[in-house]
VOMAR-280384 format. One record per residue (C-alpha): y, x, z. Coordinates in nm, 3 decimals. Layout:
        c2        c1        c3
         Y         X         Z
...
***
This chain:
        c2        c1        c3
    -3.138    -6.030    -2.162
    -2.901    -6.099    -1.896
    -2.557    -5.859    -1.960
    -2.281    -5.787    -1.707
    -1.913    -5.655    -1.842
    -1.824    -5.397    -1.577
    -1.376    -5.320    -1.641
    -1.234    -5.084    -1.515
    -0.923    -4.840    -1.478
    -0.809    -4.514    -1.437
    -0.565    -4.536    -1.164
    -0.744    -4.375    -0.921
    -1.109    -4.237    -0.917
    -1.238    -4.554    -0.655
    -1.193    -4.779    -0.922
    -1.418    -4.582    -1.210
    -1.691    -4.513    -0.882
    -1.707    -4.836    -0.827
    -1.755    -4.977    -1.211
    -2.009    -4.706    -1.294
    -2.227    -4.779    -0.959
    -2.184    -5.163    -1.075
    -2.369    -5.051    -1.397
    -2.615    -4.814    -1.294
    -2.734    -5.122    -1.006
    -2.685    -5.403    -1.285
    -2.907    -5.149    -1.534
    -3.146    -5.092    -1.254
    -3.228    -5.446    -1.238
    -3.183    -5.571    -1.587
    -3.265    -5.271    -1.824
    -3.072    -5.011    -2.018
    -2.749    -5.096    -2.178
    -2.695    -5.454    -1.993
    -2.350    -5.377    -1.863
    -2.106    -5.220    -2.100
    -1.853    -5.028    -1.924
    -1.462    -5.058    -2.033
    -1.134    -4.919    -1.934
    -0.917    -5.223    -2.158
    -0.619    -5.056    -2.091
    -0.757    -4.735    -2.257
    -0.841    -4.914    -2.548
    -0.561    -5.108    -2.609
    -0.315    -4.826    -2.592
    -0.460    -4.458    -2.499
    -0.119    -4.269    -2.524
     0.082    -4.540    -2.327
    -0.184    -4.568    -2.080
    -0.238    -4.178    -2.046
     0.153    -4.175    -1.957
     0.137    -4.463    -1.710
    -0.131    -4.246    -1.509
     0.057    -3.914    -1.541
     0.311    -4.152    -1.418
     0.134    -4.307    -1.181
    -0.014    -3.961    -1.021
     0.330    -3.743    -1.006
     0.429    -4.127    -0.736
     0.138    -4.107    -0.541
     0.158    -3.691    -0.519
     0.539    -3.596    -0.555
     0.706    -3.889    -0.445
     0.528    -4.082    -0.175
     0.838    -4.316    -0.093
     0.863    -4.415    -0.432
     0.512    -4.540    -0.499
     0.548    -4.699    -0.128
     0.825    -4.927    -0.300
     0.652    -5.008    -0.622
     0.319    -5.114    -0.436
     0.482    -5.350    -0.155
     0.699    -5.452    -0.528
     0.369    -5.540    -0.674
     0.228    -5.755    -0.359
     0.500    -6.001    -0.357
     0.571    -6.025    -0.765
     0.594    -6.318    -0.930
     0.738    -6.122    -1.287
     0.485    -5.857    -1.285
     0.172    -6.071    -1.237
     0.328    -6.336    -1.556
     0.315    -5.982    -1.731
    -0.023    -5.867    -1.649
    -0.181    -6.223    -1.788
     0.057    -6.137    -2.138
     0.023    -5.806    -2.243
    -0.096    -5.862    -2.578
    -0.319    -5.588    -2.719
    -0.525    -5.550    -2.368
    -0.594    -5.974    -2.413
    -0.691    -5.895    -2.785
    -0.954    -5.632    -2.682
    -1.054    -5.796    -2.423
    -1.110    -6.132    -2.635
    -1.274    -5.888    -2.864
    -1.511    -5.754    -2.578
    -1.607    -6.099    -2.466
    -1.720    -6.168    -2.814
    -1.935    -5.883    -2.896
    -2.076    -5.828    -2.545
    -2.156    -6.198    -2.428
    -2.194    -6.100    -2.081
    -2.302    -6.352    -1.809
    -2.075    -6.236    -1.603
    -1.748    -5.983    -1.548
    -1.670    -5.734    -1.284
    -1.362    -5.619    -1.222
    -1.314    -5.324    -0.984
    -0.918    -5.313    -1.125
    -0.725    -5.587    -0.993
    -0.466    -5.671    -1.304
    -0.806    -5.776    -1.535
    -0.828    -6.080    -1.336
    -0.495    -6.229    -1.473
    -0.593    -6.129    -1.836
    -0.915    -6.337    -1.766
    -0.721    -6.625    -1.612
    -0.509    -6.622    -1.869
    -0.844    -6.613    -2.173
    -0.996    -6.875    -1.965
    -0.705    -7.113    -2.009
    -0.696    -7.070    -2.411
    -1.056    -7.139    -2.412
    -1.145    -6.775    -2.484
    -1.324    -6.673    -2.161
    -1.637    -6.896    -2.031
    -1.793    -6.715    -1.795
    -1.660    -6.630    -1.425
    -1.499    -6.336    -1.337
    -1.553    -6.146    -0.963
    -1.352    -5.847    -0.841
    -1.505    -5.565    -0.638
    -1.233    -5.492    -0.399
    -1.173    -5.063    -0.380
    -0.955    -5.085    -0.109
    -0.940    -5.122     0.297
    -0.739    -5.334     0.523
    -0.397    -5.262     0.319
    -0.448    -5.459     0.032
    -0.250    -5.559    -0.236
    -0.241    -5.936    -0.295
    -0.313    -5.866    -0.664
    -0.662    -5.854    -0.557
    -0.644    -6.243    -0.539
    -0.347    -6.394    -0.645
    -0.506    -6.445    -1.013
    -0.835    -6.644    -0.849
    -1.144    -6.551    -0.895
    -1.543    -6.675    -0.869
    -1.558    -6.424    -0.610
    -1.452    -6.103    -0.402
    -1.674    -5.841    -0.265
    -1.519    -5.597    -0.032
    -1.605    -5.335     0.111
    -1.621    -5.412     0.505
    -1.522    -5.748     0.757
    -1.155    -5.583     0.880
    -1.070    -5.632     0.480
    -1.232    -5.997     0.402
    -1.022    -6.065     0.765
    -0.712    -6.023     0.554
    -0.855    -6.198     0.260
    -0.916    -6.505     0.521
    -0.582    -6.465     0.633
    -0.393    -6.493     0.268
    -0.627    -6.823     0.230
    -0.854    -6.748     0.033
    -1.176    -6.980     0.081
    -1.407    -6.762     0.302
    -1.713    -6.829     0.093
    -1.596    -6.668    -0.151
    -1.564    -6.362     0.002
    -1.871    -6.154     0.065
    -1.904    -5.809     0.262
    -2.093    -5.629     0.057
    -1.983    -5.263     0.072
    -1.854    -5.057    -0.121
    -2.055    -5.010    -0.426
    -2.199    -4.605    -0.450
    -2.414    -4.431    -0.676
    -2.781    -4.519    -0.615
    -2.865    -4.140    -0.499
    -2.692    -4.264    -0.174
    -2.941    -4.514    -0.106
    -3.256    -4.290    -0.289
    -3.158    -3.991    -0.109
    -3.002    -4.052     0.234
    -3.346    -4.110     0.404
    -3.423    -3.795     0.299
    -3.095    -3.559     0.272
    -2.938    -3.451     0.594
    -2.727    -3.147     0.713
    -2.900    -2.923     1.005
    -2.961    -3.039     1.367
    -2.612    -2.905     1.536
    -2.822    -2.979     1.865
    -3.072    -2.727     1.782
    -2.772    -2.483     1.715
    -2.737    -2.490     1.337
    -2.432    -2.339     1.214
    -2.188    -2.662     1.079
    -2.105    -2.739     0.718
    -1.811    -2.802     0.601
    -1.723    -2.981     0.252
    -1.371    -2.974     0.150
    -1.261    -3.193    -0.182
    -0.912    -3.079    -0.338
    -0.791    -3.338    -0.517
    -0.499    -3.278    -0.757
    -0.158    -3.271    -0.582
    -0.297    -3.236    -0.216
    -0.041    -3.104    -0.008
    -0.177    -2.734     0.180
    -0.479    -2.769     0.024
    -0.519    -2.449    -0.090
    -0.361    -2.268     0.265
    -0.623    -2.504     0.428
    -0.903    -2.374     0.187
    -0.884    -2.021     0.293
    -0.842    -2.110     0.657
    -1.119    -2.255     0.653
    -1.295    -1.962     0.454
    -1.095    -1.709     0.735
    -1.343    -1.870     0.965
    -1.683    -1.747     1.118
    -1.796    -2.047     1.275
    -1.949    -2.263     0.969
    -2.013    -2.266     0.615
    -1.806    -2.423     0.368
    -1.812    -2.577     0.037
    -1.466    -2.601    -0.128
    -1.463    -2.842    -0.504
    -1.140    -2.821    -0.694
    -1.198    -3.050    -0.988
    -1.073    -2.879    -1.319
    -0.813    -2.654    -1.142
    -0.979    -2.279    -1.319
    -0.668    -2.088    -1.151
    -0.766    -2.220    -0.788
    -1.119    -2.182    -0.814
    -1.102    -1.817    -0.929
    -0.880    -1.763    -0.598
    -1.045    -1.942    -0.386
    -1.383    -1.750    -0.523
    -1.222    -1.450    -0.454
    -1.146    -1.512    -0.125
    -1.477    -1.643    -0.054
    -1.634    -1.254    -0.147
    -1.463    -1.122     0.172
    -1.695    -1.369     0.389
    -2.003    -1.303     0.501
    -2.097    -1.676     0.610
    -2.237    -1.897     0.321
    -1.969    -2.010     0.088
    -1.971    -2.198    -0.257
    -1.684    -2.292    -0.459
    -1.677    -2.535    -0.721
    -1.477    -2.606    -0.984
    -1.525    -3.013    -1.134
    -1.929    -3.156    -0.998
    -2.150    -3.422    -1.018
    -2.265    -3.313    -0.719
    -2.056    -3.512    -0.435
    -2.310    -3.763    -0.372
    -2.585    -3.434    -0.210
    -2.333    -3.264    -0.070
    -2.172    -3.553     0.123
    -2.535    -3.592     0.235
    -2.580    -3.250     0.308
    -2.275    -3.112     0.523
    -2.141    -3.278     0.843
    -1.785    -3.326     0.772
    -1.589    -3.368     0.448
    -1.191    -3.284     0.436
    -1.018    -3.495     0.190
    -0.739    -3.704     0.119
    -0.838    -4.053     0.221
    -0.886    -4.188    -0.135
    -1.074    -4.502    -0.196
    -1.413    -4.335    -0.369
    -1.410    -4.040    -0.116
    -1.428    -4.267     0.213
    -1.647    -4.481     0.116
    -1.893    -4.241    -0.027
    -1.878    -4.040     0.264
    -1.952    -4.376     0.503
    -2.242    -4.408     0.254
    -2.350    -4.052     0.367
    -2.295    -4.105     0.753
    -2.006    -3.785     0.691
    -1.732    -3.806     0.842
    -1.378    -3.747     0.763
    -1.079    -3.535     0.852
    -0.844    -3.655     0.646
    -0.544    -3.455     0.568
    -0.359    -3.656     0.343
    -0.279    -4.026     0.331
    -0.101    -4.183    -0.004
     0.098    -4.510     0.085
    -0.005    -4.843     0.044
    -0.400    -4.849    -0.062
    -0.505    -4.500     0.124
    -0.322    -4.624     0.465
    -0.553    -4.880     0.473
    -0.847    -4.648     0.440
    -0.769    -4.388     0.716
    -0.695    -4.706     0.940
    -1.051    -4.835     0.883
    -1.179    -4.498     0.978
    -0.939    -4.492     1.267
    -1.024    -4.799     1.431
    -1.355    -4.716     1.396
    -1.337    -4.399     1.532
    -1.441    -4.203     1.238
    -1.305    -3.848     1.241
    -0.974    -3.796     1.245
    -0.624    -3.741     1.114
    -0.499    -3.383     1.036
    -0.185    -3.356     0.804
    -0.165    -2.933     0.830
    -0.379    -2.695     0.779
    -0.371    -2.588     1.144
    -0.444    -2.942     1.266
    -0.743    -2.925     1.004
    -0.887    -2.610     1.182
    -0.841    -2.731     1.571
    -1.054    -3.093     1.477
    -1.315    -2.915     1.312
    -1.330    -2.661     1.618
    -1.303    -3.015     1.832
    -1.603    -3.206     1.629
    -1.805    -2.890     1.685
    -1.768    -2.787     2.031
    -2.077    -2.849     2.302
    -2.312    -2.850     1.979
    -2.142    -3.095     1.792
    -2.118    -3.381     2.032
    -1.761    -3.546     1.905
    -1.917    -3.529     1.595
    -2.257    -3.739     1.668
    -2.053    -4.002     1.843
    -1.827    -3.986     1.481
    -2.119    -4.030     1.284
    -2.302    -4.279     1.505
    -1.988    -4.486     1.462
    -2.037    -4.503     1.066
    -2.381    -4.701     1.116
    -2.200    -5.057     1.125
    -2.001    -4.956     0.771
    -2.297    -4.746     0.638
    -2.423    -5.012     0.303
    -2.529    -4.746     0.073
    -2.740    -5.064    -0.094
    -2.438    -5.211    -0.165
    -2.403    -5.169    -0.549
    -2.716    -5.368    -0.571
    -2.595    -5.615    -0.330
    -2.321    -5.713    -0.548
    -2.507    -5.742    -0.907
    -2.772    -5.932    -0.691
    -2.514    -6.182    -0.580
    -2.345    -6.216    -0.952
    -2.681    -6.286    -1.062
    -2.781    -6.519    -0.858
    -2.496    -6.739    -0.888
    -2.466    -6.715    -1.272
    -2.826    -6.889    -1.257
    -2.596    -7.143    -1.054
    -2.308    -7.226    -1.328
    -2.184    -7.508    -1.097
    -2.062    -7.251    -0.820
    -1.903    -7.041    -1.128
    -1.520    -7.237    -1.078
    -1.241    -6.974    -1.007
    -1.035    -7.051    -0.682
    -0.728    -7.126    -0.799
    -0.477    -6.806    -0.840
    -0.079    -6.852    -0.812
     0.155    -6.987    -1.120
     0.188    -6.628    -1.378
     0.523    -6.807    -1.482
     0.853    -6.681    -1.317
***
């Protein structure tokens, strides 16, 4: 039975989205159990790894400049890609995986796995290609390529534009979508928030992420109003969600708070604008949904790119205070809603809620093709 090794990393949720949708199409099509998901980095060293995200989240949330630096750093280094392709307990679990999985194939929605790989592949310890599933937009990092690959799939043509640009070999790059949980695709024919046309009141989702600036003085704004319902999720954050409950008893309009859910995927289907931070597994789930965004928050380097996808589009819009939040929503919902249909009838040309499948299809079909398998060519790892 064909078997697909899906890696992944937790430096941001887009990444672990992506790898688990990966599975659950690969398992679709192939049975239970054919793609093992792994974090290497995890494995190889939980306690350093669980500092380097602490460390990685208190850059992105507390000091934006900072993590601005290290990511344009990382695009143009020639030391820290040689030290990707050595650390040497992530290549010895990864060896290990390899060995006891046999997979056809590997996925990587984490960039760094593909100079690991490189590096297995030229000790003879890695024989099967290796694709990455791009989780970013427009600003990407040229780790995404600079190892080589088999393939790319990204998530829309305005980010395979500046994979054509760096040189990589078009052919290699396919626009696939961003790869979402299969209730997308099961459910969006089905799932849709009320006719605004026909006077329905609006719904509003708003996701708090840890460290969002005003999120909480935009959350009972938002609940201060009369004009729509709301849905507020906080993740894990008890001491929010009891206040933001609390505040939600003094409203007479529908109002649910959540604390962390499974539950994005029908929601995102089911209200007609989300208010986020423009994180890579947010926007693209919520272009799966045809929901537009108001994003109030935007963390350099891989979220700019994001929000400028949307923008160019003409997807929703920016809104970095609370205030600013309040006056687009009352903007998208004025004359019945009409900024927001033209919003959400400019999602249909990034709307691939099949893409998950699209992907696995495309790995399988060229592992039944060994001679297309060759990596292009990455840089030199050596300083």
């Amino acid at each position: 039975m064909s078997r697909l090794l899906v890696l992944t990393a937790g430096f941001g949720e887009g990444h672990n989205a992506a790898a688990r949708a990966c599975a659950e199409a690969w398992e679709e099509r192939h049975g239970a159990g054919t793609a093992p998901v792994a974090d290497v980095h995890a494995l190889a060293a939980p306690s350093l790894n669980a500092w380097v995200r602490l460390a990685y989240l208190r850059a992105i949330n507390r000091s934006p400049r900072l993590w601005r630096a290290v990511y344009a750093w990382l695009d143009r280094s020639q030391w820290a890609t040689a030290a990707m392709a050595r650390l040497p307990a992530e290549r010895r679990v990864l060896r290990d995986l390899l060995a006891r999985e046999r997979p056809a194939a590997v996925c990587c929605t984490f960039p760094g796995y593909a100079f690991l790989l490189r590096a297995l592949a030229a000790a003879g310890e890695c024989g099967v290609p290796f694709y990455n599933v791009v989780t970013d937009s427009i600003s990407l990092n040229s780790l995404w390529w600079r190892a080589g690959a088999a393939g790319w799939f990204v998530p829309n043509a305005d980010s395979a534009a500046v994979m054509h640009a760096a040189g990589i070999e078009p052919a290699r790059v396919h626009v696939s979508g961003f790869p979402v949980q299969g209730t997308f695709r099961r459910e969006g024919g089905r799932l849709a928030p009320p006719d605004l046309a026909a006077g329905s009141m609006p719904r509003v989702l708003q996701v708090i992420n840890s460290g969002t600036r005003g999120a909480a003085e935009t959350a009972e704004r938002l609940l201060r109003e009369t004009r729509w319902e709301i849905t507020c999720t906080v993740g894990r954050d008890e001491r929010l969600r009891d206040r933001l409950r609390r505040a939600a008893e003094q409203r007479r309009e529908p109002a649910t708070i959540l604390g962390w859910t499974h539950e994005i995927p029908r929601l995102l289907l089911t209200h007609h604008v989300v208010v986020s931070k423009a994180g890579g597994a947010t926007t693209q789930e919520a272009l799966a949904a045809r929901c537009p965004m108001i994003v109030n928050q935007i963390v350099p380097g891989q979220e700019e790119g994001n929000y400028e996808l949307l923008r160019r589009h003409g997807i929703g819009a920016y809104a970095g205070t609370p205030a600013e939040v309040l006056a687009a929503l009352h903007g998208a919902f004025a004359d019945r809603g009409r900024r927001w249909r033209e919003w959400r009838d400019a999602i249909a040309p990034l709307h691939r809620p099949e893409a998950a499948l699209a992907i696995v299809d495309r790995i399988a079909a060229e592992t039944a093709a060994p001679r297309t398998h060759r990596p292009q060519p990455g840089m030199p790892l050596t300083v």
